[in-house]
C-alpha positions as CSV (number, residue, x, y, z in Angstrom):
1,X,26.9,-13.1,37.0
2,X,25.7,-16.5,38.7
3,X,23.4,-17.3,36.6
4,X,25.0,-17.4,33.9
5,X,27.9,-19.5,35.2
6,X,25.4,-21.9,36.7
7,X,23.2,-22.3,32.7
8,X,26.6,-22.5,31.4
9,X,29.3,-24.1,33.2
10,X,33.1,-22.9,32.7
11,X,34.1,-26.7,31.8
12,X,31.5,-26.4,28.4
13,X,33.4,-26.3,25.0
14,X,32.4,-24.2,22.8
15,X,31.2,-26.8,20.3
16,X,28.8,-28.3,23.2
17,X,27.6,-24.9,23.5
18,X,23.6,-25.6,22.3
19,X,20.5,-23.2,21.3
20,X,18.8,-23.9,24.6
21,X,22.0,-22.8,26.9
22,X,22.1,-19.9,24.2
23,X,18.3,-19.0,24.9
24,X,18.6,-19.8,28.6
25,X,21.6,-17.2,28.7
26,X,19.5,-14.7,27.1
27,X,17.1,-15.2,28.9
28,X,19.0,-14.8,32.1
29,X,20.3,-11.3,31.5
30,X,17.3,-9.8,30.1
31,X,15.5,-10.5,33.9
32,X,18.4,-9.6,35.2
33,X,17.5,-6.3,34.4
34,X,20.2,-6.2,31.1
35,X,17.5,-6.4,28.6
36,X,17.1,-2.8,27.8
37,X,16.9,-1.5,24.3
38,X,17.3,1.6,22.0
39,X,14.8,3.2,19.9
40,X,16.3,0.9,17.0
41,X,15.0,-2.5,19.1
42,X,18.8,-3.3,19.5
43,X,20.2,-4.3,23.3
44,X,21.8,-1.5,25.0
45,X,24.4,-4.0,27.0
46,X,27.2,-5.4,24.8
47,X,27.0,-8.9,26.4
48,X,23.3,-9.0,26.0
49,X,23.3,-7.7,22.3
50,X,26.3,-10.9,21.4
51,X,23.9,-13.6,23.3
52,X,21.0,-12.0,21.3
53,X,23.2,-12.5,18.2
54,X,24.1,-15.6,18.9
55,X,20.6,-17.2,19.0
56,X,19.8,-15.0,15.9
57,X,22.3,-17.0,13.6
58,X,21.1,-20.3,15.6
59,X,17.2,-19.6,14.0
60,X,18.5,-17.8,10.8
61,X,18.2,-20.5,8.4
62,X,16.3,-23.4,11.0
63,X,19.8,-24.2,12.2
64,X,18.4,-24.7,15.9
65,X,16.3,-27.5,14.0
66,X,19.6,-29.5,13.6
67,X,20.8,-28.3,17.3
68,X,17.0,-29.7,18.8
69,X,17.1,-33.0,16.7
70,X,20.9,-33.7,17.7
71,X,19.7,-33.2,21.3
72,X,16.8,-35.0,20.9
73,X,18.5,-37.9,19.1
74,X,21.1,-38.5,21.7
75,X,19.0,-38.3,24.6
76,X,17.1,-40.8,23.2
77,X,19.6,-43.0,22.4
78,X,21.5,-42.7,25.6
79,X,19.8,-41.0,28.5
80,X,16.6,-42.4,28.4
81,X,18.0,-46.1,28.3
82,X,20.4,-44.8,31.1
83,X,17.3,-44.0,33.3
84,X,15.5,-46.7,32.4
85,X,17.7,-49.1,34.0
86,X,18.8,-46.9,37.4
87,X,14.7,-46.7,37.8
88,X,14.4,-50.8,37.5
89,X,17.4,-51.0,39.8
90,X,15.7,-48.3,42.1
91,X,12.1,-50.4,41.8
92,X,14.4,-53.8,43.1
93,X,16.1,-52.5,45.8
94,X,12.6,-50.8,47.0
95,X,11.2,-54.5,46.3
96,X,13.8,-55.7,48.8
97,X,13.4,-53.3,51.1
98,X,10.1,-54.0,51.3
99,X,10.7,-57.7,51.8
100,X,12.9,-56.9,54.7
101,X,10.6,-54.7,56.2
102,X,7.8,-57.2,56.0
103,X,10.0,-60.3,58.0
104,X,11.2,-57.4,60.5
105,X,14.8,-58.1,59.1
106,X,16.2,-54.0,59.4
């Protein structure tokens, strides 16, 4: 299913598998039309049911908490400072730009 492939990409270890790719697979094949369930409220479709399981022992015991904060914590640390600097080199080169514009130097 292309969807799936494209929320989780075949080069992902396992261990970098997260609750949100978890959720977003889920999600994924129940609009696909693979959400259907028995009388018992389980999933009909095997793959569906072991997604569903999945993100079941994720938020048994908070665990997702840890998942969230480790994702929170190192997009903090590293992403954010990451785009902070591409936007100031973005906001120079637009400066420039600008000043070239102004002389007429193209």
């Amino acid at each position: 299913m292309p969807g799936v492939s494209d929320a989780l990409p075949q080069l992902k270890r396992r261990e970098e598998v997260t609750y949100f790719d978890c959720v977003k697979v889920l999600n994924l094949l129940i609009d696909a039309g693979r959400g259907n369930k028995n009388f018992l409220g389980q999933y009909i479709d095997a793959e569906t049911a072991q997604w569903a399981d999945v993100v079941k022992k994720f938020e048994s015991g908070a665990i997702f908490l840890v998942d969230t904060a480790h994702f929170l914590v190192h997009h903090v640390t590293y992403e954010l400072p990451a785009l902070k600097k591409e936007l100031s080199r973005t906001e120079k080169e637009l400066a420039e730009l600008q000043r070239r514009c102004s002389e007429g130097v193209y």
